[in-house]
C-alpha positions in Angstrom: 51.3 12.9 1.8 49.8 9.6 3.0 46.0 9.3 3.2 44.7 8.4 6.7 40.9 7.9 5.5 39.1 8.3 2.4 35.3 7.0 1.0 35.8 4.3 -1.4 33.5 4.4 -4.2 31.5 1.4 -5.3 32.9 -1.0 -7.3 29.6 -1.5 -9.6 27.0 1.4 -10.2 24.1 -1.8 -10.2 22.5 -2.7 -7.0 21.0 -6.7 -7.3 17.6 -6.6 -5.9 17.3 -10.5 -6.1 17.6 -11.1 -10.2 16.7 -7.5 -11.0 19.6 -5.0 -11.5 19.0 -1.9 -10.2 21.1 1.5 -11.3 22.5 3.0 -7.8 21.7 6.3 -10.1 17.7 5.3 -10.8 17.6 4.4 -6.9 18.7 7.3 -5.5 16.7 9.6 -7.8 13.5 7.0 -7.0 13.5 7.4 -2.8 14.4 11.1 -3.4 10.7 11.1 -4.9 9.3 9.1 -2.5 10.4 11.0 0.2 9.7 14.6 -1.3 6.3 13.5 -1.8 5.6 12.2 1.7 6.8 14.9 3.4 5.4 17.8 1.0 2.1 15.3 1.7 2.2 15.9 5.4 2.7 19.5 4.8 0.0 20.2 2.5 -2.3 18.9 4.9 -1.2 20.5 7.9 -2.0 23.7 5.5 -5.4 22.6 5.2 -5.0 20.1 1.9 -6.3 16.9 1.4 -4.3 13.7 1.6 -2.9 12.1 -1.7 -3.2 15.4 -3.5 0.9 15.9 -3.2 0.9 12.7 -4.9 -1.5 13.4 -7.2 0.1 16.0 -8.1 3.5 14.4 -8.5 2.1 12.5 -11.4 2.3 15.2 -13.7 5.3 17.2 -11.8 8.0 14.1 -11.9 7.6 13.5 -15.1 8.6 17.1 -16.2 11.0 17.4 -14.1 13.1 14.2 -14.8 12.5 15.9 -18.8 13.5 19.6 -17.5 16.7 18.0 -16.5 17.8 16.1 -18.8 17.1 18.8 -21.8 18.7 21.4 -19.4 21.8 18.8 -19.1 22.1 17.5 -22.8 21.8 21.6 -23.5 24.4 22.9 -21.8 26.6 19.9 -22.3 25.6 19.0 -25.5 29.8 18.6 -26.4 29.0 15.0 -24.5 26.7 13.6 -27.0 27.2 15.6 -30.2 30.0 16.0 -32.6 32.8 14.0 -33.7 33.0 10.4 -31.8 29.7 10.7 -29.9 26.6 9.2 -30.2 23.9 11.4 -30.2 21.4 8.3 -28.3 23.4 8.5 -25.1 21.4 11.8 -24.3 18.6 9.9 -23.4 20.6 7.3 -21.5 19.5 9.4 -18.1 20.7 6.6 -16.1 24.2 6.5 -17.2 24.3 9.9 -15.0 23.6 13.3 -16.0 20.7 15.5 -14.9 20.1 19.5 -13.9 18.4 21.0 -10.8 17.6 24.0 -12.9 16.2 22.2 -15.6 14.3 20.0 -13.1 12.8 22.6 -10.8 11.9 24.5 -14.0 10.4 21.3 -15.7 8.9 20.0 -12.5 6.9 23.5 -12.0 5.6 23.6 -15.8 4.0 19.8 -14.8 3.1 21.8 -11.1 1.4 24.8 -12.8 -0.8 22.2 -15.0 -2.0 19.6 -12.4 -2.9 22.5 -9.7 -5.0 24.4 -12.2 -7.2 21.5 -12.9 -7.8 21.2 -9.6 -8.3 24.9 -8.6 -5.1 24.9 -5.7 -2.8 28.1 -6.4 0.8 26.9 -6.8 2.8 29.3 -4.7 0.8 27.0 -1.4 1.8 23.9 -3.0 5.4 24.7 -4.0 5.8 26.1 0.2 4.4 22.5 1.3 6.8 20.7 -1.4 10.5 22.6 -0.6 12.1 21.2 2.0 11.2 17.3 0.8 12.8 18.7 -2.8 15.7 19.5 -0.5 15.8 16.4 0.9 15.2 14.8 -2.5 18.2 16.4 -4.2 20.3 15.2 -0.9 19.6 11.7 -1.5 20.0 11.9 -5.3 23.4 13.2 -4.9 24.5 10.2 -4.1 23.5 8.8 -7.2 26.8 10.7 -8.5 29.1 9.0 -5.9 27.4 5.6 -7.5 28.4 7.0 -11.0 32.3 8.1 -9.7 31.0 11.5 -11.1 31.1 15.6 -10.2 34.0 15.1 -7.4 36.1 17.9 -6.7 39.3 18.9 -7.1 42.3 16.6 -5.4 42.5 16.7 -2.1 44.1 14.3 1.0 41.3 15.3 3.6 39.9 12.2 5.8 36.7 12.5 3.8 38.0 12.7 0.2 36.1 10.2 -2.3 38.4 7.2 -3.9 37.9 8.0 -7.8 39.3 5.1 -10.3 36.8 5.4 -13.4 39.5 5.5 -16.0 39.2 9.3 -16.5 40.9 10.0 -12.9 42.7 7.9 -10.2 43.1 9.3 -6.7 41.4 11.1 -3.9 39.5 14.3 -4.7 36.6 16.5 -2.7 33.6 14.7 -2.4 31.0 17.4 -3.9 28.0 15.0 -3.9 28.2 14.8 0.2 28.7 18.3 0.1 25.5 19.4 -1.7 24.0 16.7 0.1 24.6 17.9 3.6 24.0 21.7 2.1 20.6 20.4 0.9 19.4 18.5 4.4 20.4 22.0 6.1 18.7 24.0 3.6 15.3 21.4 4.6 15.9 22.0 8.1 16.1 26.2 7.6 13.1 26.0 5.4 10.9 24.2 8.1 11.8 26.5 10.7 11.5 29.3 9.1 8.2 28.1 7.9 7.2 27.3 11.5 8.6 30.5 12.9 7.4 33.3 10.4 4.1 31.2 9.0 5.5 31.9 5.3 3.0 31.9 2.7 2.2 32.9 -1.5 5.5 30.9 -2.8 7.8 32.8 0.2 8.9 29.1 1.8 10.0 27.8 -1.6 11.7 31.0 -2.7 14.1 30.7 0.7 14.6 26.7 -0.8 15.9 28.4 -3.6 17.9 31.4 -2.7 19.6 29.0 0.2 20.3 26.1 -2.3 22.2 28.3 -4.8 24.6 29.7 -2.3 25.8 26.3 -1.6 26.0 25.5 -5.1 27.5 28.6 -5.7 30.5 27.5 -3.5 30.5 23.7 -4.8 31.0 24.6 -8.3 34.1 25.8 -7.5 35.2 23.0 -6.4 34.4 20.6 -9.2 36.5 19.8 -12.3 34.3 18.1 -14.9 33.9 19.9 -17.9 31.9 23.0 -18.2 31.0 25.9 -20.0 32.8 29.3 -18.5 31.6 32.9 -19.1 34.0 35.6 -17.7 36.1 33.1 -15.8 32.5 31.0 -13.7 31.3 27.8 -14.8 27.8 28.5 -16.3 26.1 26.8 -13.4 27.9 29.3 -11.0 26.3 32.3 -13.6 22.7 30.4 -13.2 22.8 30.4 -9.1 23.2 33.7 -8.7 20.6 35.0 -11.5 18.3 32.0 -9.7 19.3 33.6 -6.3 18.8 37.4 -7.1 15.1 36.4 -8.9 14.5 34.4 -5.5 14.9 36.9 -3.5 13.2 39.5 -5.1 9.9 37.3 -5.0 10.5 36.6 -1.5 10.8 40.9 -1.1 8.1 41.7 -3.3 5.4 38.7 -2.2 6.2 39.6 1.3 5.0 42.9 0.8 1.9 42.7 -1.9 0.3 39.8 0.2 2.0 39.4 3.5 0.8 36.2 5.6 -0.4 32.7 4.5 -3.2 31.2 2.6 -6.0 30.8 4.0 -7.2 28.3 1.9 -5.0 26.0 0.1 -7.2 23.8 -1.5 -11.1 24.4 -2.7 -13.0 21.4 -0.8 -15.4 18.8 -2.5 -19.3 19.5 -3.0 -20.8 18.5 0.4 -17.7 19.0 2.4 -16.3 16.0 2.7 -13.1 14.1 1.3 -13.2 11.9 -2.0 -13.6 9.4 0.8 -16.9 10.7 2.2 -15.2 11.9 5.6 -15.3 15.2 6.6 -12.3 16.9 7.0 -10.7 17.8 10.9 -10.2 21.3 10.8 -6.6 22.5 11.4 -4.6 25.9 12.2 -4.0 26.3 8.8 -7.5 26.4 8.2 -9.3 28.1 10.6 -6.8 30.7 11.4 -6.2 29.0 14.8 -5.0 26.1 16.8 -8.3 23.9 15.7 -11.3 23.7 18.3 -10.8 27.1 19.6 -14.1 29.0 19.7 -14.4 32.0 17.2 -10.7 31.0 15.4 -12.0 31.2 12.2 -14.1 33.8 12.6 -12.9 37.4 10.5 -12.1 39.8 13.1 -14.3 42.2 12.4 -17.7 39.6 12.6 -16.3 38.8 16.2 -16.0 42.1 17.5 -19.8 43.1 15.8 -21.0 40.3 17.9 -19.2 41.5 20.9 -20.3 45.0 20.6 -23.9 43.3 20.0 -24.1 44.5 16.2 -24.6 42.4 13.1 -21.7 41.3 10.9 -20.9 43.9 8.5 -20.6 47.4 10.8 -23.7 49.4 10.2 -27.2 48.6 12.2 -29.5 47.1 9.6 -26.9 46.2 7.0 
């Protein structure tokens, strides 16, 4: 059947910035980052954080994650790098291609975990303010795979199948990267509004990144035909989105019900009040309980209505 359309595939993986080479790969993965971080920043603040502490933060979590993935990657795939004919140094060659969501989510909350405990900010409020610019990160670092002619689908003759001609397979197939990628920008745009709808708090906005993410996956392995481990006739990553997906939503039950609502603070402030900078900090809705400036917000409920009823905070006369 003839093709009427199709997205052709670059003919290099290397982008020129002037004399530098560039991987299309590293790229991709490099303004996923930037933008994850920018709009987890805006978030944390809008919770009652301080700006630069997402980034801060990202220091130690990036790191870990880029590791997370590739261990979870060379682990599961391992047939790519050892054995007969391969060369066991091309595991750490993470810009030829080849890196795991689970293994970076897991290996970016272990470098998380460490850099919110030094500075006393639980990590359930950080990971909500962080999930929907991870979403958006994975997005653009799918395309890092259509860069790589890499993880495509099955053959297909649709307008928007991928052209694939990297000496493993020659033709049109389903383009999974744009797939994922579109899943993932929907899954940032559910995750905001739910957010902004139903205030989640205590890890809850981040567990809905997860559980939504590996439904789309769970559909988009099916597609691809790189090789994979099976178990009982699913590709291993199919197995790993729905345990992820089951634990996900049993956090988001259980945390919904032990500590319903949101933080009220996110992040302890500095002695004397005042930012790093030596401003004091506007208060915001996350923070006072309340759209900022109105009178009695942040008040607890029970102090305002001891004033109204002309008794001291705390119930009894004379406490």
């Amino acid at each position: 059947m003839e093709i009427l359309a199709s997205i052709p595939s670059p003919g290099t993986s290397e982008i020129h910035l002037g004399p530098l080479p560039l991987r299309g790969y590293a790229l991709c993965i490099i303004v996923g980052v930037f933008v994850a971080i920018w709009l987890g920043g805006r978030r944390w603040v809008a919770r009652g954080g301080r700006a630069g502490t997402v980034a801060d933060i990202a220091v130690w979590a990036v790191p870990s994650g880029l590791i997370g993935a590739r261990l979870y990657h060379v682990i599961t795939d391992y047939q790519l790098y050892f054995g007969e004919g391969r060369n066991p140094v091309d595991a750490i060659r993470i810009w030829d291609g080849g890196i795991g969501i689970w293994g970076a989510i897991a290996g970016g909350a272990v470098g998380a975990w460490i850099a919110c405990r030094r500075r006393g900010i639980p990590l359930p409020a950080m990971a909500d303010a962080v999930a929907p610019g991870i979403a958006l990160a994975q997005a653009i670092g799918r395309w890092g795979n259509w860069f790589n002619q890499e993880l495509y689908g099955r053959p297909t003759d649709l307008p928007w199948a991928v052209e694939i001609d990297n000496n493993v397979d020659t033709g049109t197939f389903h383009p999974t990267f744009l797939y994922e990628s579109l899943w993932c920008v929907g899954v940032a745009v559910l995750v905001i509004w739910a957010d902004r709808r139903f205030r989640l708090g205590h890890g809850r906005a981040f567990a809905l990144y997860v559980a939504a993410y590996t439904v789309g996956r769970f559909w988009i392995e099916y597609l691809r035909i790189d090789e994979a481990h099976e178990f009982l006739g699913l590709r291993l990553n199919n197995w790993t989105a729905v345990v992820v997906f089951l634990a996900a939503v049993a956090y988001f039950v259980i945390s919904a019900r032990r500590r319903p609502g949101r933080e009220d603070v996110v992040e302890p402030a500095p002695e004397g009040g005042a930012d790093e900078d030596g401003s004091e900090r506007e208060p915001t809705e996350e923070s006072t309980g309340g759209e900022a400036g109105d009178a009695g917000a942040g008040e607890p409920e029970r102090e305002r209505a001891g004033k109204a009823a002309g008794k001291p905070a705390g119930g009894r006369p004379g406490e």
